[in-house]
N, C-alpha and C positions, 0 to 999 in steps of 0.2 A: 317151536315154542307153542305151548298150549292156549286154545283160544278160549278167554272167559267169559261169561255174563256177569259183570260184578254190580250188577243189582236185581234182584226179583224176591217177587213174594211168594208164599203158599199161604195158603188160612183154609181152614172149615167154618163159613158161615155161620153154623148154630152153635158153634165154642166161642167166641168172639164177639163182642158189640167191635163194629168202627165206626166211629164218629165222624170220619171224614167221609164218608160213603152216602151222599144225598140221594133223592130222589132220580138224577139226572144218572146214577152209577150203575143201573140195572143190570149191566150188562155182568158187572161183578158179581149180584147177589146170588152165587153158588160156590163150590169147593173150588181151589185150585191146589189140585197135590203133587208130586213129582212124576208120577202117570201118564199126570198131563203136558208135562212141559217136556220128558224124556223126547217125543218125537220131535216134537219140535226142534229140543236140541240137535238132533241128529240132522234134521235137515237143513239147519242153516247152519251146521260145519261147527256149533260149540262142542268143547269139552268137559269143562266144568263151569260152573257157579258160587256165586256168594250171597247168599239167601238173607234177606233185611228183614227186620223185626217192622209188624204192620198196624199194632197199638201199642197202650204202654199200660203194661200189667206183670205181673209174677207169671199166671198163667200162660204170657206168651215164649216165655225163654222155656217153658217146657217143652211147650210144639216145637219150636227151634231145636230143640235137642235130641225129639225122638229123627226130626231134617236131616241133623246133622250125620245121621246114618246113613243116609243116601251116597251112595261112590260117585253121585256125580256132584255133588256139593262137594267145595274145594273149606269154604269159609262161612263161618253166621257174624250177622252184625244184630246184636242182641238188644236189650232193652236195657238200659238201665235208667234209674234216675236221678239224673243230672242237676234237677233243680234242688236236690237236698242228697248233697255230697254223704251224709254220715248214713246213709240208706245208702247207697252205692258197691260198697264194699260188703256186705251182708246180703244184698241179692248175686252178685258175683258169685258170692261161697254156696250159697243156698242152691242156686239154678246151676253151678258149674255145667257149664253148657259145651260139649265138645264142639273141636273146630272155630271157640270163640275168636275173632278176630277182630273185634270193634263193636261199639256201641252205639246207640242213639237214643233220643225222646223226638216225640214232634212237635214241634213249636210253632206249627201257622207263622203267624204274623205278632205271635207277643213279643211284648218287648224282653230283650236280655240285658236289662242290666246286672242281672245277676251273674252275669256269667263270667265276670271278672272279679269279683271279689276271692278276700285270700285264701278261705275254704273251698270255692271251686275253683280258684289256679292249683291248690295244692292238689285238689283231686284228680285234675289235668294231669302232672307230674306224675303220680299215681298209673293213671291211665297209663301213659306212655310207656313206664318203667314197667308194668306188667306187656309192652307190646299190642296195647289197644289203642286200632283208631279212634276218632270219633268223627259221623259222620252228620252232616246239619244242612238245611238248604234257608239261606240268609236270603230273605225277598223283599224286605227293605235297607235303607241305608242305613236307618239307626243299626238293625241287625249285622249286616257288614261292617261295618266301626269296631263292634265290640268283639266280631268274633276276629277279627283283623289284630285288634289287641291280644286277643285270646295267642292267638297264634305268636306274637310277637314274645309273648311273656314267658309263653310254653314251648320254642321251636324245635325242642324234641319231639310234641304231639304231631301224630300223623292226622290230619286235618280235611277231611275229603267233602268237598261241597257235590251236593246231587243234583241231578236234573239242568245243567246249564243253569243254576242258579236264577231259576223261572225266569225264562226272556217272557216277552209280554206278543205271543205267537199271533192273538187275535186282532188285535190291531198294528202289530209288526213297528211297532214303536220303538225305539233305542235305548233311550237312557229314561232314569239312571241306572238301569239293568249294566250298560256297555261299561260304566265308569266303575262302576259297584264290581265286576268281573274283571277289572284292569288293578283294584287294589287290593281285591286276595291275591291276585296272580302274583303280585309283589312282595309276597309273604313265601319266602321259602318254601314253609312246611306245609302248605296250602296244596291241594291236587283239587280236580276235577272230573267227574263224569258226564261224558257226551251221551245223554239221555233226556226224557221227554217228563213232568213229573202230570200230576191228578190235574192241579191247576191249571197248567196250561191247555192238557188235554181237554179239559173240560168250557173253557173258554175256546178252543180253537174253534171253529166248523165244520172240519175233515181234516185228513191225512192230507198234506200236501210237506213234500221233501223239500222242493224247493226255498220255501217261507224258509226254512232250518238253515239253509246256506250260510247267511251271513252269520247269523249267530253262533254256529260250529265255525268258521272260519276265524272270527274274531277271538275266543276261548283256543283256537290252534292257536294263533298267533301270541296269544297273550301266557299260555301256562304252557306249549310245546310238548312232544309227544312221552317225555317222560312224566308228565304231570298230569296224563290225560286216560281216562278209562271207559270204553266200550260198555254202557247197560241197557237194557231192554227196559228196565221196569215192568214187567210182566206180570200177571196179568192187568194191570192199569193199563197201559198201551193199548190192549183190546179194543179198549173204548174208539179208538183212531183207526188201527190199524193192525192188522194180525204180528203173530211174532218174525215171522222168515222179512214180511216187508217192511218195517221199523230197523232190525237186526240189519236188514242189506243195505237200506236208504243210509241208515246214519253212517255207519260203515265206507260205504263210496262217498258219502259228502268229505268225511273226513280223510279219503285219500287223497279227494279233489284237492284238498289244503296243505295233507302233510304224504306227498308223492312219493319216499322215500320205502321201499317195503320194510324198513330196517323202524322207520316211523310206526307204521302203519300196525305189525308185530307190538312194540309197545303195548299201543292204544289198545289194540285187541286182545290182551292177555299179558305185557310184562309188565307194564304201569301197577295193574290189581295185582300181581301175586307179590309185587314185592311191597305195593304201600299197604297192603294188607297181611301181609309175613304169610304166605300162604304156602309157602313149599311144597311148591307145583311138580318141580323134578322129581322129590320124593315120593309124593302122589302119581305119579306117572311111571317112575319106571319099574 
């Protein structure tokens, strides 16, 4: 089975504003292209990736698409936007983005209550009916609620929460991060990725593996290795910690939990090809 990254970015700096990129991000403020990440890949044993949309503009589903050329991108999670469905389907056609395999916006910390009403359930249905994820990282509980709905409304969408669903790493605190992580897991069509996201990175102090244990053990327990995906978040991770020791830390934490190498394959590669329709075989042989 092939081993993925199913989350990282690329950008060029001076094509791009990100807004989420403070003073504190230095480390980012340069190119990261597929150049750069090839070796890396090679050394820590990936084979492909699924490359995530890093602001929310037209302009970014282009760069995503000249990406999408790369043979070692498996998948793109693209831009769309979400907050006004009838735009939605007009950047789809416009950016036709090969290897599209999901979407997203970035939402911080606003509130969604929009994200239930009937024009974005129907564009949900939409989604899924073309075979698009949507990917979202819910950081509070009003946000969990609605997207918990989301999913319940729409349990054909393929639904993939990011980043551990921001544990709270810097003060190693529980809930309601633990309870908030136990009611998507309750959701069918709900997956997750065991990955590190900006916010917490940037709240932590350092790389420490350890602090991650319970919170990957928790997220095993709670969504199990079919519902569980291996990401780097690359280059964000940097900020902590390079790609080979992120990629290896979370990787053995999550053996510690799901011992099973039949587990373990999942997490690393069959979770993302199939909740992301990636057609990995095809690509492979």
């Amino acid at each position: 089975m092939a081993t993925i990254d199913a989350h990282h970015h690329f950008w060029k700096t001076d094509a791009q504003e990100q807004p989420w990129r403070t003073a504190a991000h230095s480390a980012l403020e340069r190119d990261f292209e597929p150049a750069d990440l090839v070796a890396e890949l090679d050394d820590a044993g990936v084979d492909l990736t699924v490359v995530m949309q890093s602001v929310d503009e037209p302009a970014e589903n282009d760069r995503l698409a000249e990406y999408a050329k790369h043979p070692r991108v498996a998948g793109i999670v693209g831009w769309a936007p979400i907050r006004d469905p009838r735009a939605v389907e007009a950047e789809l056609e416009r950016a036709a983005v090969p290897k599209l395999r999901g979407v997203r916006c970035l939402i911080a910390d606003d509130p969604l209550d929009w994200l239930t009403t009937p024009d974005s359930l129907a564009l949900f249905r939409d989604l899924a009916s073309r075979g698009l994820a949507w990917d979202v990282v819910p950081i509070t509980a009003a946000q969990t609620r609605r997207v918990i709905e989301l999913a319940n409304a729409v349990p054909e969408l393929r639904l993939i929460v990011d980043h551990l669903g921001r544990p709270p790493l810097d003060t190693q605190g529980w809930e309601p991060w633990a309870s908030n992580v136990s009611e998507l897991a309750a959701a069918p069509g709900v997956a997750m990725k065991v990955s590190v996201g900006i916010d917490a990175l940037t709240a932590w102090n350092g790389w420490d593996s350890e602090v991650l244990d319970r919170y990957v053990e928790h997220v095993c327990q709670q969504f199990g290795a079919s519902r569980l995906m291996l990401a780097s978040n690359w280059p964000v991770i940097l900020l902590r910690a390079s790609y080979g020791t992120a990629w290896r830390d979370l990787g053995r934490i999550v053996a510690r939990h799901l011992p099973d190498p039949g587990q373990q394959e999942q997490v690393s590669g069959g979770t993302a090809d199939r909740w992301y329709a990636l057609g990995v075989e095809a690509l492979t042989s």
